[in-house]
C-alpha positions in Angstrom: -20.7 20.0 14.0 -20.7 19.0 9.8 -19.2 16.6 8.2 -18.9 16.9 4.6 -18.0 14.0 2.0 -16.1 14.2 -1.1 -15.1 11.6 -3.0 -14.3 9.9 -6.3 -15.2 5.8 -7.3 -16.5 5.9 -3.6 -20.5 5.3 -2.8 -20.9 9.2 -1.3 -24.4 7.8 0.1 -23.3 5.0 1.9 -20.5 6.7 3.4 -23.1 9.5 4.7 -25.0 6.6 6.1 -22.9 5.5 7.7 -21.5 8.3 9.5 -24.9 9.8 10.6 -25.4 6.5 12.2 -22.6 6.6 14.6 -22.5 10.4 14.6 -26.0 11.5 15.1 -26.0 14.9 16.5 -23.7 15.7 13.4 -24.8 17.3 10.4 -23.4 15.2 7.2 -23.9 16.7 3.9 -22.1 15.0 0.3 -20.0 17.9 -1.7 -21.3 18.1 -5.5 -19.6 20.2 -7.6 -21.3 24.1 -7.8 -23.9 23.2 -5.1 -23.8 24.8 -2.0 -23.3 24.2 1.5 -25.3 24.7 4.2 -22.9 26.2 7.0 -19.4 25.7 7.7 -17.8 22.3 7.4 -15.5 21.1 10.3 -14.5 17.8 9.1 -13.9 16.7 5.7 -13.6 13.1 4.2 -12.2 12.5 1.1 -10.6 10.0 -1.8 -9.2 11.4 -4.9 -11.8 14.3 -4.8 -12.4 16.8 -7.7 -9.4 19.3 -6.7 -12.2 22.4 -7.2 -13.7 20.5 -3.9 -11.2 22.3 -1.8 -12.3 25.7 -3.3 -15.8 25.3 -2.6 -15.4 23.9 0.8 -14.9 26.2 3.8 -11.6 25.7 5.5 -12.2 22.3 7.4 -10.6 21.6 11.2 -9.5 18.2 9.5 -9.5 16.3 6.5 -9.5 12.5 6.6 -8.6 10.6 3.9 -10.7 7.6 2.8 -7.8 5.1 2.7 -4.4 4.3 3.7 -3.0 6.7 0.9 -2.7 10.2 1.1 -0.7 10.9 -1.9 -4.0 11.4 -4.0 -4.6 14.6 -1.7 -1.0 16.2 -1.1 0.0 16.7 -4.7 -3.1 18.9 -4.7 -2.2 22.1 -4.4 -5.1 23.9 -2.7 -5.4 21.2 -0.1 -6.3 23.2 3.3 -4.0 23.9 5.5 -5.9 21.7 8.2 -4.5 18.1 10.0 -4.5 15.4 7.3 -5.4 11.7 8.8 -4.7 8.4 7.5 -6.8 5.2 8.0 -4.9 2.7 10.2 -7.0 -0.2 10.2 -6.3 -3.3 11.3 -8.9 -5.1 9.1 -6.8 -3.3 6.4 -3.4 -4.6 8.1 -4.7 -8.1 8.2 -6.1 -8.4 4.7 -2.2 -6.8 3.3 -0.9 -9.2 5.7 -2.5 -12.2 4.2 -1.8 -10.9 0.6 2.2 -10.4 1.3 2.5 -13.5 2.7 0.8 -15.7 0.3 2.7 -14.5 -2.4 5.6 -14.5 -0.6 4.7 -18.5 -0.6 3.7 -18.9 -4.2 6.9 -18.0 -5.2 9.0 -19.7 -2.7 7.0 -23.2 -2.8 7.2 -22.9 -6.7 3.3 -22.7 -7.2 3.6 -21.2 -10.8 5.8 -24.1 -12.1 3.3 -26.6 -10.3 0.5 -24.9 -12.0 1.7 -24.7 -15.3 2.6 -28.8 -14.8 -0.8 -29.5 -14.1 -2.3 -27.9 -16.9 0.1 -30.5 -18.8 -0.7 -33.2 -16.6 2.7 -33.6 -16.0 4.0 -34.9 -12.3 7.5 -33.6 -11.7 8.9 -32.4 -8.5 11.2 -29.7 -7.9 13.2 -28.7 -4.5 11.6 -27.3 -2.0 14.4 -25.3 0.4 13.3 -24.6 3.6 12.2 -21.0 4.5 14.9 -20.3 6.7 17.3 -20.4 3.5 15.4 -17.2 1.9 15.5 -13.8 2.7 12.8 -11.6 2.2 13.0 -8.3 2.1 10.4 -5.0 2.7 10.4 -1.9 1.6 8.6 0.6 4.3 8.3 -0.6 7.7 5.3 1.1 8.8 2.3 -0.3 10.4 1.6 -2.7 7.1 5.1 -3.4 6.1 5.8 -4.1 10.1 3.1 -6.5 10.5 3.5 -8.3 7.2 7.5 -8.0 8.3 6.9 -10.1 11.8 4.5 -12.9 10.2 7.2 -13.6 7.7 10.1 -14.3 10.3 7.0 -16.3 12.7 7.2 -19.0 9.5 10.9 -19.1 9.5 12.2 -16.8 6.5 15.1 -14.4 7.3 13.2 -11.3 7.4 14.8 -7.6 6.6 13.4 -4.3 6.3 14.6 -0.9 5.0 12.7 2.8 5.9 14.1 5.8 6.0 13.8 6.2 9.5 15.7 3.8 12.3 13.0 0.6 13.0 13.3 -1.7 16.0 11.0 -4.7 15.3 11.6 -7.9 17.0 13.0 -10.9 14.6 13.4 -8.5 12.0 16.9 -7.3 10.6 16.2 -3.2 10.4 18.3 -1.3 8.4 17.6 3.1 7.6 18.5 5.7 5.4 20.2 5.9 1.8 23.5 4.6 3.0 22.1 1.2 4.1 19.3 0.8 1.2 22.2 -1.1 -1.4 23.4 -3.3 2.0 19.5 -4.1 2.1 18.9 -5.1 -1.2 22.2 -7.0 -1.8 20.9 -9.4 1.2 17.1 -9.6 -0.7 15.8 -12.8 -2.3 12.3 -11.6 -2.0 11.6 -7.6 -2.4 8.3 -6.9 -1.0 7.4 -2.9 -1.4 4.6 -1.5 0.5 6.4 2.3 0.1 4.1 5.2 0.2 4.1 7.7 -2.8 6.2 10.4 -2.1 8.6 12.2 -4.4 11.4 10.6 -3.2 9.5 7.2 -3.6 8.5 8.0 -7.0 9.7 5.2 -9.4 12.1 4.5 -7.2 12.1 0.9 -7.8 13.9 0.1 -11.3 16.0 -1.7 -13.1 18.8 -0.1 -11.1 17.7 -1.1 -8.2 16.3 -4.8 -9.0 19.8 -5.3 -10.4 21.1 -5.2 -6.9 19.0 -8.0 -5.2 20.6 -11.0 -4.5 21.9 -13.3 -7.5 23.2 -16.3 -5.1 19.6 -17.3 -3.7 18.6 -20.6 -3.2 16.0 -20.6 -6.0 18.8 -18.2 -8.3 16.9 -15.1 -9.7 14.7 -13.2 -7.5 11.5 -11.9 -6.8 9.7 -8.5 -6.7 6.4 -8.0 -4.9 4.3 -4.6 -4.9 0.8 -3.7 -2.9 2.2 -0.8 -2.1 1.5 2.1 -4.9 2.1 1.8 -8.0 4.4 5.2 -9.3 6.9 3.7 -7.0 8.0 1.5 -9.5 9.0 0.9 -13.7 7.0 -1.5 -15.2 8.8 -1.3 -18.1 11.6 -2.4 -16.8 9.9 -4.9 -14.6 8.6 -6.5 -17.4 11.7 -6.4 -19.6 13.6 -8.4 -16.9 10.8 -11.0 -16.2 11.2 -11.8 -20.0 14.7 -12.3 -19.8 14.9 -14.0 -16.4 16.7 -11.6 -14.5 13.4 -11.6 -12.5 12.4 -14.8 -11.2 9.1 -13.9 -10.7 7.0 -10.7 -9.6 3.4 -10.3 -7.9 1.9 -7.0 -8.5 -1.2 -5.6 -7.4 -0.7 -1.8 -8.2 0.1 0.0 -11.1 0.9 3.8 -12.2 -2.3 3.6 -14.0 -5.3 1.6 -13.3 -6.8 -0.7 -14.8 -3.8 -2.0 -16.2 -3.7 -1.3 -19.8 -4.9 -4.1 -22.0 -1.5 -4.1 -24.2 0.5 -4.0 -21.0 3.8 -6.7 -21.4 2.9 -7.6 -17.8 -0.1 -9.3 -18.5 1.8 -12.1 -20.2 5.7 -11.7 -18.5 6.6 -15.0 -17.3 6.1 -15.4 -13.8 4.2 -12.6 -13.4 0.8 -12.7 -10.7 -1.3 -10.0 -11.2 -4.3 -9.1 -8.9 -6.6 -5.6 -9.4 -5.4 -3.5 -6.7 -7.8 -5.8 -4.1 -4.5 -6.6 -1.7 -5.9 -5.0 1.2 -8.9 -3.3 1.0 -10.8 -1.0 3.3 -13.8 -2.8 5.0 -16.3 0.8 5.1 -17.4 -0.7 8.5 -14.6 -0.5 10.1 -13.3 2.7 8.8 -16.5 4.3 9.4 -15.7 3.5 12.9 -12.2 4.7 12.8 -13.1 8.2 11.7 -16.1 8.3 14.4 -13.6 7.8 17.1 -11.4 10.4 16.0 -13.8 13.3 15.4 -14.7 12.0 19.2 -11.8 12.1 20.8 -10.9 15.2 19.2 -13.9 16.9 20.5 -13.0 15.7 23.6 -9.7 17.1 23.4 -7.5 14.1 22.4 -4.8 14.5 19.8 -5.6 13.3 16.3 -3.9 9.5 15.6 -2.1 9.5 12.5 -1.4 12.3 11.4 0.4 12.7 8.0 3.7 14.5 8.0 3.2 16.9 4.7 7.0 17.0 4.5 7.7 13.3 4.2 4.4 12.4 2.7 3.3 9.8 5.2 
């Protein structure tokens, strides 16, 4: 059996490493553009790979992408024809856990307006309403946005969620589909969008839609909070509403383009929090693991986990 690695801001020789350790009696070889392989490939693992890669490869029995993401790979349009995996992780649940919820705090126990007091030396406090008076929304309710979703109602804020599909998650108010999405975000203090990319999340989150969040919160204007990807949203328009306060306050840790520009209004919009795409990343290890147990039990004659609809894009 071969393995063959293709990938892009990714250390191809660790990741080789690291799978002929757990899979010795496989053959692991790293794609380089116009170099050949030796054999047929059966499985291929990739992130954001040259798009030729899937000419020169021979038709893999599976490709497994490198990350929770897999809209780098669909819009390609030679991707084979084989299953497509995502990384479920739950290192990579935790750490997006931990992320969502700590700026779900910062914003609701006024951290910004402390800070900005301390660098003044100034001692003034401001109210502090009890979590159970805020309601925090999420957009996607998938394995992150579920998770995030059930440690936010365990500390006591009202917790909602919105997917396109029909969600049952305990503590959580679950509401689906395009007819409910305004009902969702009319009840929404806090937005919190861990959507995947697909085209019918693409920039999907603008001024339109920020308009309809709550106005009648207990800290007035509200919030918008993104580790999900960043097409899904304008920045423009984020920014533009940040500046005029229609936006209490944003946290953002993925953008259309990355790095951020350096003349990017973001970088200065008042209560803005911005963090380099670092909300939940991949521990190697543990993916390395991951993908091991899934070539095994599909030798074995298991059924792939997590396999990506092509359709919906997730």
């Amino acid at each position: 059996m071969s393995i063959v690695i293709a990938v892009t801001n990714f250390n191809a020789e660790a990741w080789a490493d690291r799978m002929k350790v757990r899979l010795p009696d496989h053959s692991v070889q790293i794609w380089k553009k116009g170099e050949p392989l030796d054999g047929k490939v059966d499985y291929m693992l990739a992130w954001k790979p040259d798009p030729s890669a899937f000419d020169e490869v021979p038709q893999p029995k599976v490709v497994f992408s490198l990350g929770a993401g897999v809209d780098h790979l669909i819009k390609m349009p030679n991707l084979p024809e084989a299953p497509l995996v995502r990384i479920v992780d739950p290192s990579l649940t935790t750490r997006m856990t931990e992320w969502v919820v700590f700026q779900v705090l910062l914003h609701h126990r006024n951290h910004l307006t402390y800070d900005a007091q301390q660098a003044e030396h100034l001692w003034k406090a401001h109210a502090q309403p009890q979590a159970s008076k805020v309601r925090v929304g999420l957009l996607g309710l998938g394995e992150l946005g579920g998770d995030a979703a059930r440690a936010l109602a365990r500390i006591g804020f009202q917790v909602a969620g919105w997917s396109r599909r029909s969600k049952v998650i305990e503590g959580v108010k679950c509401y689906a589909g395009e007819d409910r999405f305004e009902e969702f975000l009319q009840g929404t203090d806090i937005l919190v969008n861990l959507l995947p990319l697909t085209p019918d999340t693409k920039g999907l989150v603008d001024r339109a839609v920020l308009s309809k969040l709550a106005k009648n919160g207990v800290h007035g204007a509200p919030v918008y909070i993104n580790a999900g990807r960043g097409a899904t949203q304008n920045e423009a328009d984020i920014a533009e509403m940040l500046t005029s306060g229609a936006l209490r306050g944003a946290s953002l840790d993925v953008f259309e383009t990355e790095p951020l520009a350096e003349d990017s209004p973001l970088w200065d919009a008042p209560g803005c929090v911005i963090t380099p795409h670092v909300a939940a990343e991949s521990d190697p290890e543990a993916l390395s693991d991951y993908i091991a147990g899934q070539i095994r039990g599909y030798e074995q004659g298991l059924p792939l986990q997590n396999v990506v609809d092509r359709k919906t894009g997730y």
